[in-house]
Each structure stands twice: as C-alpha cells, then as structure tokens.
N, C-alpha and C positions, 0 to 999 in steps of 0.2 A: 303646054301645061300652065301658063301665066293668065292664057286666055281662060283654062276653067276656072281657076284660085280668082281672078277679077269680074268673070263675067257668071260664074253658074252659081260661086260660093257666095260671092259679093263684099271681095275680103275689096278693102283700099289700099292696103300697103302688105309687101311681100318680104319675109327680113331673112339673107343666111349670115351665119356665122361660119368662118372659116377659119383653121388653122394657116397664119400667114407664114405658112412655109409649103404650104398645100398652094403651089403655083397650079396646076392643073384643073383645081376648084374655083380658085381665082378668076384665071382664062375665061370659064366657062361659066360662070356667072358677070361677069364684066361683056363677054358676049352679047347674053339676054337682057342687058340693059340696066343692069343693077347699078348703084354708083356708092363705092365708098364712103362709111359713113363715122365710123371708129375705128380707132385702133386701140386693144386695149393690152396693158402689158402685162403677165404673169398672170391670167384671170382667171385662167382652166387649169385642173390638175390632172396628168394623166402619164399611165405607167411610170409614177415616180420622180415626175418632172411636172415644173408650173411651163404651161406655152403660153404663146401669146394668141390675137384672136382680132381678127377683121371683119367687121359688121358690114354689111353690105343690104341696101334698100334700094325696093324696086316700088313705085310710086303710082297708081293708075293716074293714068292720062284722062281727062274728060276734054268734050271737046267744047270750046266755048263759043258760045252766039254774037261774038262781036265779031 
C-alpha cells in the first residue's frame, strides 16, 4: 500500500494518527516503517472523553547518487 501512496500517487510523506492506547495500530504501523513523531495530549474528543493521539510519519526514501 506505501508503495501506490509513494510511487503511483506521488505523495512524499505518509502521516497516521493513532489513538496511543490503540497498541495494535501502533504495532502495525511501527512495522511498515513509520516512526514516531508526536505525541499530543487530550487533542481528540470522543464518546465523552478527550484521548490522547500519536502521529506517526512515514517518509519516502529516494535513492542518492553519491
């Protein structure tokens, strides 16, 4: 999926947002290569509660000529 969003779309940077209590989302984009970028606290509101919220960026790589 990283490969269409960098190579067909010709996006340069790839961002999720995750709830940092959502370990499973975490796992799974720390997998693909993503790397922690923020943490931000109380930022989202939801069912009645402020959570908190972990940015995660995935960066393309180009390859260089040196």
């Amino acid at each position: 999926m990283t490969n269409f969003f960098f190579n067909d779309l010709g996006l340069h940077s790839i961002e999720a947002n995750a709830d940092v209590k959502n370990i499973a989302t975490i796992k799974l984009v720390e997998k693909c290569g993503f790397k922690k970028e923020a943490h931000f606290k109380e930022n989202f509101f939801f069912d009645g509660t402020f959570l908190d919220s972990a940015i995660y960026c995935l960066v393309k790589q180009y390859e260089t000529m040196f």
